[in-house]
N, C-alpha and C positions, 0 to 999 in steps of 0.2 A: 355509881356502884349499881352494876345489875342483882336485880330481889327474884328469889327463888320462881316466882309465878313469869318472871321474864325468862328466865334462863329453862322453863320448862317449855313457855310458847317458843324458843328455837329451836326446841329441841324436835317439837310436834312436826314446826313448818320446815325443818329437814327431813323429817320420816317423810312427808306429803312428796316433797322435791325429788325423792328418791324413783329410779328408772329400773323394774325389775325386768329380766330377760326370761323367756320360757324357753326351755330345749324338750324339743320332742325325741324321745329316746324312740328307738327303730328295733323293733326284735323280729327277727328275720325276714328282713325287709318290708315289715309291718310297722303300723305305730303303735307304741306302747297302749293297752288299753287301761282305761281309768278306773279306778274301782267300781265308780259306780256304773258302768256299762256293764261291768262283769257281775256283778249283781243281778243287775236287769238279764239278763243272758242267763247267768244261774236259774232266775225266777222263771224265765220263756221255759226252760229245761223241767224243771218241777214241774207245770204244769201241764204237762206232755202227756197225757192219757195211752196207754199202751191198747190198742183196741182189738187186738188177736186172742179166739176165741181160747176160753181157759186159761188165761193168765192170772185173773182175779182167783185162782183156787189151784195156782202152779208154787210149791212150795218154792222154788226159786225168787218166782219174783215175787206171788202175791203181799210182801211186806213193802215193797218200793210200789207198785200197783197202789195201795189202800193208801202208802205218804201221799201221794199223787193225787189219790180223791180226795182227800183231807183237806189238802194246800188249797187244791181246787173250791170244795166247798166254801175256805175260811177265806179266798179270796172274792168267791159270790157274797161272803154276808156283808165284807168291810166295803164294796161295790155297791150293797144295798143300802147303807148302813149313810156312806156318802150322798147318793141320791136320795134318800129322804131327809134323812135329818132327823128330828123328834115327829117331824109331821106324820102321822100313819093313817091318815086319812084312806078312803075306798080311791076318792078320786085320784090321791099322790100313789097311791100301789096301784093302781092300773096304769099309771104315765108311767111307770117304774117299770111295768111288765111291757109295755109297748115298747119303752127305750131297750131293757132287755133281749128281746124278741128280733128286734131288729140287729143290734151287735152280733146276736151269736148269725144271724141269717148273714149276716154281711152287708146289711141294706144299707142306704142311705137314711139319714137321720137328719130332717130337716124339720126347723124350729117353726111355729106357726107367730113369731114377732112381724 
């Protein structure tokens, strides 16, 4: 007679046995993209500074303008925020500002290991 703790491990080592299939769905003649790409893609978007002059005081846009510097800002502090850590040392905020300086320049960022 199978005991409940038996009839639970078959139950496990068929869930494991099991063979799932992915179907990539095609929207016009695309592949379906996944949430989180379209996230990522949302985010690239928001962060998209409008740099033509008098936008920041164009009753039109300047409220999507100021979300844009917001975003931006809030995604400078969680960027600083990860590179430090609690450390606020001179010496860890100047590596901070180097690493920094170099992302926005586009430079190469080589480690001194």
């Amino acid at each position: 007679m199978a005991t409940e703790e038996d009839r639970l491990d078959a139950e496990i080592a068929q869930m494991f046995g099991e063979v799932k299939e992915v179907h990539v769905e095609m929207v016009n003649g695309k592949p379906r993209v996944a949430y989180e790409e379209t996230i990522a893609q949302m985010d690239a978007q928001e962060m998209e500074i409008d740099r033509r002059p008098g936008v920041a005081t164009d009753p039109k846009l300047e409220v999507e303008w100021w979300r844009r510097l917001d975003a931006l800002g809030l995604a400078d502090g969680s960027l600083k925020e990860r590179f430090l850590g609690r450390d606020r040392s001179p010496a860890s905020v100047r590596q901070y500002a180097k690493f920094r300086r170099k992302m926005v320049l586009g430079e190469r960022y080589r480690t001194d290991a």
